[in-house]
N, C-alpha and C positions, 0 to 999 in steps of 0.2 A: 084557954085557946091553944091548939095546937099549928103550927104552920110546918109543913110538909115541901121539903127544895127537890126536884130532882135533876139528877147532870146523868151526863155519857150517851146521850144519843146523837143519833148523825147519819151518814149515807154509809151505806156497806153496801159491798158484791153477794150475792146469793154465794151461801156457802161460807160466808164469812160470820166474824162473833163482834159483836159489842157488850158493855159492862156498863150496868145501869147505877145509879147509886143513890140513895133518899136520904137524909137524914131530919129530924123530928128535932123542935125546938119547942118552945112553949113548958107548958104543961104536959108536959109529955110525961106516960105511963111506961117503965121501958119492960114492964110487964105483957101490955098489949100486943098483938097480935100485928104483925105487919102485912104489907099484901101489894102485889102490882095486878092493874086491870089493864086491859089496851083497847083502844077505837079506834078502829078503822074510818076512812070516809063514808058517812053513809049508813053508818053501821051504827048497831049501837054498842054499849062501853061492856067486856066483854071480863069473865076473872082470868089472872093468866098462872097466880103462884099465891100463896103466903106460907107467912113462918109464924110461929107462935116465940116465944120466950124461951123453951125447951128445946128451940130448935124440930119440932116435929112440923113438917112441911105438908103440903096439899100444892097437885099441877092439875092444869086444865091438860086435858089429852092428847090438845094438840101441840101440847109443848113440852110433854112427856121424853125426858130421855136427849133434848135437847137443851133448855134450860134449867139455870142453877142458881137457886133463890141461897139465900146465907146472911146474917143479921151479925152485927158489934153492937152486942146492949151498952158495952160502956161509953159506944158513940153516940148512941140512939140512930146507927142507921141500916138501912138494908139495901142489901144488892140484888144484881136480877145479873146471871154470867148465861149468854144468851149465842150459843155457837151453831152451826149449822144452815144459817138463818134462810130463810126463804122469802121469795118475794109476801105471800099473802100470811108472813109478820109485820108489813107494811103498818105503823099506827103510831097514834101517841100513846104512850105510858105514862100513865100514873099510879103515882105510890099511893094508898090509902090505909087508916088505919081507924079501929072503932073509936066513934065519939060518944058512947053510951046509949041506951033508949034506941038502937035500931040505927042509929045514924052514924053519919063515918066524915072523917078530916080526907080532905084528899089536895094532890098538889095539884100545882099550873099543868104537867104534863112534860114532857120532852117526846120528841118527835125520832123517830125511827123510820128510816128508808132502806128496803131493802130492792138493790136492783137486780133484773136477770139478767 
């Protein structure tokens, strides 16, 4: 079993940056593949970044060039550096990562508000 914490979320001004941070306990693989998804209200749960091991990274487009994914294998965890911010980044994040067979660990969430 893996359990997945995340911190650094909160209210920020449009245009402002917050810093996400996960880190993995359990059985954790620090091999595996890290990754933040977000959910709007209403929405469904959306991919926004991952990192592999290697460090080779993957952005959803709308977060292209704005956000910066970056991982401490020796900590087991990963960050999300999240600057520019806009309102409709408004969501929870969650950190996820594969649980084998198709499935995936994911955390509680932390909460991001972005005002205009």
């Amino acid at each position: 079993q893996v359990r997945l914490a995340e911190s650094g979320g909160g209210l920020v001004q449009a245009g402002g940056s917050l810093k996400l941070s996960c880190t993995a306990s359990g059985s954790f693989d620090s091999g595996n593949v890290m990754g933040w998804y977000r959910q709007a209200p209403g929405k469904e749960r959306t991919f926004v970044a991952d990192i592999a091991s290697d460090e080779r990274t993957n952005y959803a487009r709308s977060v292209q060039g704005r956000f910066t994914i970056s991982r401490d294998n020796a900590k087991n965890t990963v960050f999300l550096q999240m600057n520019s911010l806009k309102p409709e980044d408004t969501a929870v994040y969650y950190c996820t990562t594969p649980a084998g067979r198709g499935s995936f660990y994911w955390g509680r969430g932390t909460q991001v508000t972005v005002s205009s």
